[in-house]
C-alpha positions in Angstrom: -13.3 18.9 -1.4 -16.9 18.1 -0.6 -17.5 14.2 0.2 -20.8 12.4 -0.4 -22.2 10.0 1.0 -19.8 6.5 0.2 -21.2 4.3 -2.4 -18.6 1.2 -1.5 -20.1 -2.0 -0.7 -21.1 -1.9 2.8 -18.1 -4.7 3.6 -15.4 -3.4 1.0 -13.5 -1.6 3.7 -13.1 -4.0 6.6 -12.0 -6.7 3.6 -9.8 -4.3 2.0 -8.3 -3.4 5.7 -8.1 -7.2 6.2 -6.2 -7.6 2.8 -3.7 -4.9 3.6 -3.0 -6.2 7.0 -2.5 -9.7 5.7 0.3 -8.1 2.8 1.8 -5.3 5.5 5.3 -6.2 5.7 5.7 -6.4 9.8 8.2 -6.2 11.7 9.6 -9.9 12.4 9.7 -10.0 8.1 11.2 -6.6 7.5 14.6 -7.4 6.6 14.0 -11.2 4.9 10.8 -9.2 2.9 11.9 -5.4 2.3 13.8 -6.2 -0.9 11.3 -8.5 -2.8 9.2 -5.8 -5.6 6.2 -8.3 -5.3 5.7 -8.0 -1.8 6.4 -4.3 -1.7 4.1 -3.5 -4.4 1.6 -5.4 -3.1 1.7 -3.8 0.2 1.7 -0.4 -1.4 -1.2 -1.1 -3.4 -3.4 -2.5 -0.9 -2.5 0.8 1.2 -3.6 2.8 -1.7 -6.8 0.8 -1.8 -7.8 1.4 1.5 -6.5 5.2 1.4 -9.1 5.4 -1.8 -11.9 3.2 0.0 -11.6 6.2 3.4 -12.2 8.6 1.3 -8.7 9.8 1.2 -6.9 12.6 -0.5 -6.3 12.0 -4.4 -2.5 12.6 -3.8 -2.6 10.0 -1.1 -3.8 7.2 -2.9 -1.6 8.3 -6.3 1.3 8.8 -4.6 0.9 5.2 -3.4 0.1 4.0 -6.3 2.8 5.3 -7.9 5.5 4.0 -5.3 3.7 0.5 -5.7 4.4 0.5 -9.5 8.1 1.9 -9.3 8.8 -1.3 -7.4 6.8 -3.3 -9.8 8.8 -2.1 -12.6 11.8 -2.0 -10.9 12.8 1.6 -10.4 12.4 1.3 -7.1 14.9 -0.9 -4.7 15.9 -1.2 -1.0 18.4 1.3 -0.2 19.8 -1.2 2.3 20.3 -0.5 6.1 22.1 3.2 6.9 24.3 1.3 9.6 25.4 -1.3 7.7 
């Protein structure tokens, strides 16, 4: 796919990498954070926004997208630790 030139505000990716890292789920939260659909969507969404915002592939940013709203709606759930 040919890119141009981006037309994004010159700061729209540094804030939208800020945002993302600010709703990234991290390590110390993982299990008290994994399970909420708010926090999980939000994370996903903001990844999908900064996969857009790099110019990323179309599939990329839908498939995120897409993850981000089956939480949202509740189709999607924490499968729960495999050694537990």
């Amino acid at each position: 796919m040919d890119r141009t030139p981006s037309d994004w505000p010159e700061r729209a990716l540094s804030t939208s990498s800020d945002l993302h890292t600010q709703l990234s789920i991290d390590d110390r939260n993982w299990h008290r954070l994994k399970s909420r659909w708010d926090r999980r969507g939000a994370e996903l969404l903001s990844a999908a926004l900064v996969t857009l915002l790099n110019e990323g592939e179309r599939e990329d940013v839908k498939a995120l997208t897409e993850q981000a709203l089956g939480w949202i709606s509740g189709e999607l759930k924490d499968p729960g630790c495999p050694h537990h």
